[in-house]
N, C-alpha and C positions, 0 to 999 in steps of 0.2 A: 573845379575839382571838388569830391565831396570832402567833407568834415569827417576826422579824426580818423581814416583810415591812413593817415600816413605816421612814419614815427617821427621822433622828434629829432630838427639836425640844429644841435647845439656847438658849444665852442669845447675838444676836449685837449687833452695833455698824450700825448704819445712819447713812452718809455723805452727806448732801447734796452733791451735786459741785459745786452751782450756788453754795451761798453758804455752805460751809463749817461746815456743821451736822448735830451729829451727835446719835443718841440713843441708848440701847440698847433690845432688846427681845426676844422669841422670834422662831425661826424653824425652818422645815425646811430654805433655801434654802443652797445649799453654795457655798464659797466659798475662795479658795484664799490668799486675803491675810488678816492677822492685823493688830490693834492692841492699844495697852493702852489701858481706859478707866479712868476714875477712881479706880477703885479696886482700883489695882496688876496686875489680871489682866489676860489677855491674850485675845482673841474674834476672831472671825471678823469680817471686814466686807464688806457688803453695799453697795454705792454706788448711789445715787441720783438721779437728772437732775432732780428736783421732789418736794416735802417739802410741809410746814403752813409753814414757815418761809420758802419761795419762791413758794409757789402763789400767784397771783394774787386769789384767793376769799378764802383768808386773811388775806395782806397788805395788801388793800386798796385795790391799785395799779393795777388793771382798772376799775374806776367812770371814772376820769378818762379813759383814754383809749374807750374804751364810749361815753361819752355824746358827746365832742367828735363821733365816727363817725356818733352816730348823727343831728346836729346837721346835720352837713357832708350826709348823705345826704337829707335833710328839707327841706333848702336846695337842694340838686341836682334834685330830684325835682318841687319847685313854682317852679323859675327863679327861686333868689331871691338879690339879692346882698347 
């Protein structure tokens, strides 16, 4: 493989923004803020708008409103009160 045309895949910190959950893990993505994770070092972090920890599929939290949607539509569609 040649030299230096690749970026660099380091160890970083990935921030759920939404509920405050973080993990660590690789990445090549560059980033210009730093934290320390658990074990005194210091990494890159990578923020995040949705996670395993937020997503919907994950947590479980989608079924209920899904179904009421799909109730309400079912009832709308054959006049029913």
């Amino acid at each position: 493989m040649k030299e230096g045309i690749h970026p660099q895949y380091r160890d970083v910190i990935f921030k759920d923004i939404s509920c405050d959950f973080s993990f660590k893990s690789k990445s090549t993505a560059k980033s210009n803020e730093t934290a320390k994770w658990e074990d005194g070092k210091e990494y890159p972090v990578i923020k995040l708008e949705i996670s395993s920890a937020s997503h919907p599929f994950f947590t479980d939290k989608a079924k209920v409103i899904m179904t009421a949607g799909r109730v309400d539509k079912f009832k709308k569609k054959y006049k029913m009160k």
